[in-house]
N, C-alpha and C positions, 0 to 999 in steps of 0.2 A: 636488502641490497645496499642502503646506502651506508648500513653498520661494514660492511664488506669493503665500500670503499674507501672508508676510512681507516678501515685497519691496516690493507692493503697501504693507503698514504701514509702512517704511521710506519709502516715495516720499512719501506723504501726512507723516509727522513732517518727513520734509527741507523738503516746500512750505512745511507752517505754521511750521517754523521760520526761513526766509525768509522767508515775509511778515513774520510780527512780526518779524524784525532791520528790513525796509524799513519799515517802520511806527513803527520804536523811532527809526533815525537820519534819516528824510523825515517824518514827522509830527509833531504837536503835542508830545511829550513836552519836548525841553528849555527850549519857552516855558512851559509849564504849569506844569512843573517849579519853576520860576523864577517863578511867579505867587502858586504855591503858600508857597514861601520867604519874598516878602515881605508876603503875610496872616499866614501863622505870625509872623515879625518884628514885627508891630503883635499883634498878637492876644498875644507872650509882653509886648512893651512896656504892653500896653494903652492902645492909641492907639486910642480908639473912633473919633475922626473919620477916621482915614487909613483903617481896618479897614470903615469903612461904607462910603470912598469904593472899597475893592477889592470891594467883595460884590455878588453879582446881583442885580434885579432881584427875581426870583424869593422869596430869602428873605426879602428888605425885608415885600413885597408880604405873606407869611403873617406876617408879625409883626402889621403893619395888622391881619389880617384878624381875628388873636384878641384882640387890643388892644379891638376893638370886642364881642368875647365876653366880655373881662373886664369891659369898662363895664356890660354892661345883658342877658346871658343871666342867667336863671335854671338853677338846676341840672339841669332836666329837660332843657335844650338844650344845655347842657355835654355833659351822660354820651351823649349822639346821636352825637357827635363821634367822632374818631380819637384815638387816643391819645397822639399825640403832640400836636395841639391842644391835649387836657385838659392835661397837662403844662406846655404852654406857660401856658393860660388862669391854672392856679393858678401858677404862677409869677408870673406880672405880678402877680396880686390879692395874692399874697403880699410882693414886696417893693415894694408900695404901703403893705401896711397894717403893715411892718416900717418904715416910714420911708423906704426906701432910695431912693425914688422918689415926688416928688408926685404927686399924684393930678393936677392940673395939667397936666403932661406928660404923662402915659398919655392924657388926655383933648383935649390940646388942638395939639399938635404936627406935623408934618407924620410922614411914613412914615420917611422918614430921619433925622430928627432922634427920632425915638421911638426906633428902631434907635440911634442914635451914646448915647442918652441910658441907655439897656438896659445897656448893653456892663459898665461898674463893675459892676453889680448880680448880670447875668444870666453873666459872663465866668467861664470856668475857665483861669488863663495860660496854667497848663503842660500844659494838654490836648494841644496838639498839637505839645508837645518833643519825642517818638522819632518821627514822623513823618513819612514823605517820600512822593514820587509814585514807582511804581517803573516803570508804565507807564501812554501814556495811547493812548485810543485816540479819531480823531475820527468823529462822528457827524454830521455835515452841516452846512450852516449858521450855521459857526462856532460850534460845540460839541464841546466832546470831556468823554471821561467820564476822569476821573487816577486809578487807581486805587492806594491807599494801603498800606505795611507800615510795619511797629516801626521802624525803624533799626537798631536792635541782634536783631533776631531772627536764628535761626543757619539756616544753611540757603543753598542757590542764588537768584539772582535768579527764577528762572523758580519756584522752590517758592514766593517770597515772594507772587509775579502769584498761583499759583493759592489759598491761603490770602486774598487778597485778597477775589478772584473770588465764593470760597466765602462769604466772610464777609459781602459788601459794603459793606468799609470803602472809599469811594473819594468824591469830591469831583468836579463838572459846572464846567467850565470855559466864558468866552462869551467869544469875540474881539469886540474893540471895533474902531472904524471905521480908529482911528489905532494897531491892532497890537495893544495891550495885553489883556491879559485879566483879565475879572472871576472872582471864583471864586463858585461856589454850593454852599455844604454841606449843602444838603436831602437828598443821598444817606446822607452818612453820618447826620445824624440822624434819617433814620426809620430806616434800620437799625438804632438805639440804642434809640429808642423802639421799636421793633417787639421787640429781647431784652427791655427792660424788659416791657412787653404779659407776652409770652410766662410769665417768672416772676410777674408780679402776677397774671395769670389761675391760675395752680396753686393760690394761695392762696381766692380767691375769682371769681367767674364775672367780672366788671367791671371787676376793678384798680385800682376806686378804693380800696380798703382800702389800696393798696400807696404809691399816689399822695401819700396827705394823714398816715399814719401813718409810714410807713417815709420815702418820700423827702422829707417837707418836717418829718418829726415835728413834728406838730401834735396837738395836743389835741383830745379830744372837741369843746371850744366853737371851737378855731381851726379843724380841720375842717370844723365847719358856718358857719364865715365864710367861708373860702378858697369854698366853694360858692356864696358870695351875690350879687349883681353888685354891685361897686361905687359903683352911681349909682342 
């Protein structure tokens, strides 16, 4: 019997490790891969307008959405929100009212040009220097999900997938008509935002203690601006 069940767990590890080999060299990965490449390339350059022209749809569209939270929510429609939302919201209101951004543009600009105009302000370069796709995997529709590791971390390809897996650092890829692919990093930033959550909720139920003191350190009086809507 238990020769049986081992063989049985050998047959099943051999399948899944054939599928993912055909998966790794017939699917999405070395486009993805390569899409991913040259986002990071504009993203260490800080090419906002090339970097806006690679991004989805998707992330554009939630930028819009808090752009319009930072204009004219009060804080009681703020704290309703996701946390990653709030994050975003006090960001915008913060590097409006740090100068870094006119109010002007937060307010009057289209989606993508909001986005291209973000990028100096809201941008970390070297966020995504040890990063690469290590696999990707497609979801239909011209989607695939590229799941992301260090570059330099030690270990096997296949331990890099499952610390991925685990973590979910990984990036949603969209094929365009004419081959190319956008990238959408909504995956990895709620992941980021979801750990941030996690430690700011330990301190106090809400996480906005964590949000306005810790991550933007603001002051008792910048605190309750960064809360205000801007218009």
């Amino acid at each position: 019997m238990r020769q049986l069940i081992l063989r049985l767990l050998l047959a099943i590890v051999t399948v899944a490790l054939g599928a993912a080999a055909t998966i790794y060299l017939l699917g999405p990965h070395a486009a993805t891969a390569a899409a991913f490449e040259r986002y990071r390339t504009a993203h260490r350059a800080g090419d906002a307008a090339l970097l806006t022209r690679l991004t989805a749809a998707r992330e554009i569209a939630f930028l819009d959405e808090q752009r319009r939270h930072a204009l004219a929510s009060p804080r009681s429609v703020v704290e309703t929100l996701s946390y990653r939302q709030r994050l975003t919201i006090l960001g915008l209101r913060s590097v409006v009212l740090d100068g870094r951004l006119p109010l002007e543009i937060l307010r009057d600009t289209s989606p993508h040009e909001l986005y291209a105009a973000t990028r100096p302000a809201l941008l970390h370069p070297r966020a995504l220097d040890k990063m690469s796709v290590v696999f990707a995997v497609p979801k239909g529709g011209g989607r695939s999900t590229g799941y992301l590791s260090l570059t330099d971390l030690p270990g096997l390809p296949g331990q890099h997938l499952l610390i991925a897996v685990a973590w979910g650092t990984a990036f949603d890829f969209e094929r365009q008509a004419d081959g190319s692919w956008l990238v959408d990093p909504t995956p990895l930033h709620e992941t980021s935002a979801a750990e941030n959550k996690y430690w700011a909720t330990r301190r106090e139920p809400t996480g906005n203690e964590f949000l306005t003191r810790f991550y933007f350190r603001a002051s008792p009086e910048r605190a309750a601006a960064l809360w205000q809507p801007l218009m």
